[in-house]
N, C-alpha and C positions, 0 to 999 in steps of 0.2 A: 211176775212181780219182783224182778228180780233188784238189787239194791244196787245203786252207782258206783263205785269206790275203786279204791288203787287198781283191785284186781280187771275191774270192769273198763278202766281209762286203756282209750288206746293210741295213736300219736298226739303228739302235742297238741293241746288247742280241741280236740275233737266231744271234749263234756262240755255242755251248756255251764255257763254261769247258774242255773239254777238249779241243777243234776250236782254240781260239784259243794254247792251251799247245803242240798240235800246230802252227801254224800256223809262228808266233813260233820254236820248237826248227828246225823245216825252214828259217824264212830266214836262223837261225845257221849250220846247216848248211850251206848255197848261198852266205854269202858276201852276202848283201844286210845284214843288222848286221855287221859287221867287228869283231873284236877289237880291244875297245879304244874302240868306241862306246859311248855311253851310253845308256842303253833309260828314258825319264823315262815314268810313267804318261800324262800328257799326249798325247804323240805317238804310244803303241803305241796309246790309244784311237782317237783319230783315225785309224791307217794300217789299224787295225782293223774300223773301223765299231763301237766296242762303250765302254762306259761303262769307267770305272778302275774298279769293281770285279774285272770278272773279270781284267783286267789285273795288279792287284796280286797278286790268287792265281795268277796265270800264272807271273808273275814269282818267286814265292816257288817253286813247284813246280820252276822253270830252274834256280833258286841251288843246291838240295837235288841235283837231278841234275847240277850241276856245269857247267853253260854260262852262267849267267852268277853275278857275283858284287858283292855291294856293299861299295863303297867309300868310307872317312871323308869327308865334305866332296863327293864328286863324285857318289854313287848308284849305281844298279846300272848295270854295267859287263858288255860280252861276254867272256868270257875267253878267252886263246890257249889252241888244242891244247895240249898239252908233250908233247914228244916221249918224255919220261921216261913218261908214262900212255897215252901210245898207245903204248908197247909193252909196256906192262903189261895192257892192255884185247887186245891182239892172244894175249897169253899166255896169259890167261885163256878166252879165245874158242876158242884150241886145244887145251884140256882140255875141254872142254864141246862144242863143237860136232860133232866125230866121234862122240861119244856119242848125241847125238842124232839122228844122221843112220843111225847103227848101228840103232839101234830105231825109226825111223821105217822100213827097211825092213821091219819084223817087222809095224807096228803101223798104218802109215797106211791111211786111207778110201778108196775110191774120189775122194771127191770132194775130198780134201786133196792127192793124185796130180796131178788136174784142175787144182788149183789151180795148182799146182808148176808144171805145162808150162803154164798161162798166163801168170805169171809171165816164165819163161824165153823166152816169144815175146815179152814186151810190153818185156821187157830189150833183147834183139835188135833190133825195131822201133825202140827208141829210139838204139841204136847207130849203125844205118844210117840214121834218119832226122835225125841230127846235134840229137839233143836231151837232150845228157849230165846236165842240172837234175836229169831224171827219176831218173836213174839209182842216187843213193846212198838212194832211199825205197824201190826196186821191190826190191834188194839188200838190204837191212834185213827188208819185206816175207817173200822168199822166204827166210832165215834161222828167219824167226817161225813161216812155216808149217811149215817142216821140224824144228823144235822142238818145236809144236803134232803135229804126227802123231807122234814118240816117245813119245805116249799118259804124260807124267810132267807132272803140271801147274810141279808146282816147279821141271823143267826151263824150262818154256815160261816161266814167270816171270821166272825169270832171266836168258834168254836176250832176252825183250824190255826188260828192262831195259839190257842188254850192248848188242843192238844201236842204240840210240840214240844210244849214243857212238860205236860203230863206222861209224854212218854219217856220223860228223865226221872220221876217219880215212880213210874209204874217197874220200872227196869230195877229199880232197889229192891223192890220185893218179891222178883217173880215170881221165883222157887214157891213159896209159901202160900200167893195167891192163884198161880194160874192155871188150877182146876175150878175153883169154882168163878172167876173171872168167866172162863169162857160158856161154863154152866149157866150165868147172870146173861150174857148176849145173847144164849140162848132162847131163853126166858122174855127178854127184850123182842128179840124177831118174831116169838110164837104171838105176843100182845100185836104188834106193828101189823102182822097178816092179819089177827082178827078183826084186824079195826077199830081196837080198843082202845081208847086213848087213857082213860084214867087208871087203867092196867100199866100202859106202857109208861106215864109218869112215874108209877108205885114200883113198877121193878127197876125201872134205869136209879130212882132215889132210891133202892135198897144195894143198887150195885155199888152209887160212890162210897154209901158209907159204907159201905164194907171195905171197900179199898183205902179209907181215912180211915178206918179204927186199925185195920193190918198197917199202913204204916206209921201209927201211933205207936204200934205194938212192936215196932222193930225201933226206935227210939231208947237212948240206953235210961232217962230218966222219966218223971211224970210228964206225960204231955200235955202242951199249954191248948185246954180246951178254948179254944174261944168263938166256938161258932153258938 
């Protein structure tokens, strides 16, 4: 599972347009472009190993998905979080994601299960092994899968769209959430094997909120409840 990026590119040309979109989305994500940086095709090619072609499509695909955006006279620019959209993305996430955790106990594979508790180990491992970088792709990750085994592709669509933002959200507060985070997936996979479904809606909805009151709680004033 290992992640695309500068270190990973090797002669010109040789990452996919969609490996280098993933690449570039994961080091917004982590905190190596900073909001507020300027991302010039020039230097992404270079940090890339890849020509400004796929660069430019990269970057066009980032602005569409809302991470980065361009501005008059200065170019495309990383955009901050807002607080107003991660809690919009968190509220959304909690209509749809119990859903899918509900019918993935009905519906999933043997080897989407499999997947799930790999996941959940290699969450763990990176816990204890003091390597939090990992932590908001492998969480994104086991979202995807447990949306993919609700056997609704429309859900799984959407939900991988969802989580690419969430994992820019999730990445603000790891420190603070991500023992019991991966505690909550665990919880999540143990319902999904039994076959439970009104389990596995009740613990995936005890997991967002948890993850929307923690970053409620890391907000410097009162948070705008509005769900």
């Amino acid at each position: 599972m290992e992640r695309a990026g500068a270190q990973q590119a090797g002669p010109q040309g040789r990452i996919s347009p969609q490996a280098l979109c993933r690449a570039i989305r994961e080091d917004v994500i982590r905190g190596v472009h900073r909001p507020g940086s300027r991302l010039t095709e020039e230097s992404m090619a270079a940090r890339y190993g890849v020509s400004r072609v796929p660069v430019r499509e990269a970057l066009r695909t980032l602005e569409a998905e809302g991470f980065v955006r361009s501005r008059p006279y200065v170019g495309i620019v990383v955009v901050e979080l807002d607080d107003a959209e991660a809690e919009d993305l968190l509220e959304v996430r909690a209509l749809l994601e119990p859903l899918g955790a509900g019918r993935a106990a009905l519906r999933r594979t043997p080897e989407q299960l499999g997947r799930l508790k790999e996941l959940v180990s290699l969450g763990r491992a990176a816990i204890e092994d003091g390597r939090p970088d990992e932590l908001a792709r492998l969480n994104s990750r086991f979202h995807e899968v447990i949306a993919a085994a609700s056997g609704s592709r429309t859900l799984s669509r959407l939900v991988t769209q969802l989580s690419r933002k969430i994992a820019w959200v999730y990445s603000v507060d790891l420190p603070r959430r991500a023992q019991d985070s991966w505690r909550e997936h665990e919880e999540i996979v143990a319902a999904v094997e039994r076959g439970d479904p009104e389990a596995a809606r009740a613990v995936a909805a005890r997991h967002i909120a948890a993850a929307r009151s923690a970053y409620r709680r890391r907000l410097p004033g009162p948070a705008d409840d509005r769900s």
